[in-house]
C-alpha positions, 0 to 999 in steps of 0.5 A: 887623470882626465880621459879621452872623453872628457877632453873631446866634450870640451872641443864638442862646447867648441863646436857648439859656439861654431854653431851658434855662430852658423859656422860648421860646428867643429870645434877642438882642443889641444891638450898637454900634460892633462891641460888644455892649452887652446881651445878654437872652433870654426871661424871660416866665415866670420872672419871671411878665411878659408883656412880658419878651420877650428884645428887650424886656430888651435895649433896657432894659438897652442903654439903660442901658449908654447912659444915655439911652432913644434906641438910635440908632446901634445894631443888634438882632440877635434870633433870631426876628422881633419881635412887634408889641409888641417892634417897637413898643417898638424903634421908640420907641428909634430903633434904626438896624437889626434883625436877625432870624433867622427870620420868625414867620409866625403873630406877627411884627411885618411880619404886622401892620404894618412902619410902627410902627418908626422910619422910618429903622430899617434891617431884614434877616432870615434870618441864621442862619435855620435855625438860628434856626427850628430851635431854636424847632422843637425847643422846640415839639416837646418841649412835645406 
């Protein structure tokens, strides 16, 4: 079976296409049954939308592999903690994990609160951590 790890390099090439695009470099997955149904990555300012958030297009287009809105038996693996907006729409399609790199300590989902997922979604962090912090850090970096 594939693990963690091998799933969150796979939202990292995501959010390295975010990056070469000049995007805010987080990229995502969806996974069932050790297969990757969706792949996004950032896209808030190529298509000009505040809500094109990597985890956002993700669950759109999972739910359409799917053909129904709910994501249950299925995990996210994103690079960067979802923000309360992703969480908030994660929670709505009752995924069964997230899986995040690195935390945003400035905008991350658990800041503001943790309750607005499903009850039964299951979370870890810190796959890939560095790495996951890292490309964001030199994103930033080239941005002053």
């Amino acid at each position: 079976m594939l693990d963690d790890t091998y799933f969150m390099r796979q939202a990292l090439s995501e959010a390295q296409k975010a990056f070469e695009k000049n995007e805010v470099p987080i990229g995502a997955v969806v996974v069932t049954n050790n297969r990757i149904i969706a792949r996004a990555h950032n896209l808030v300012e190529t298509l000009n939308d505040v809500t094109a958030h990597a985890e956002m297009l993700a669950i759109t287009a999972a739910a359409n592999v799917l053909g129904g809105k709910y994501l249950t038996d299925c995990t996210l693996f994103v690079t960067i903690e979802p923000c309360p907006m992703c969480a908030g729409a994660l929670g709505w399609s009752q995924l069964t994990r997230i899986v995040y790199g690195a935390a945003d300590e400035k905008r991350g989902f658990s800041k503001f609160s943790v309750d607005v997922l499903h009850p039964k979604t299951i979370v870890s962090s810190g796959i890939l951590a560095e790495e996951c912090a890292a490309i964001m850090k030199k994103f930033f970096e080239k941005k002053r």
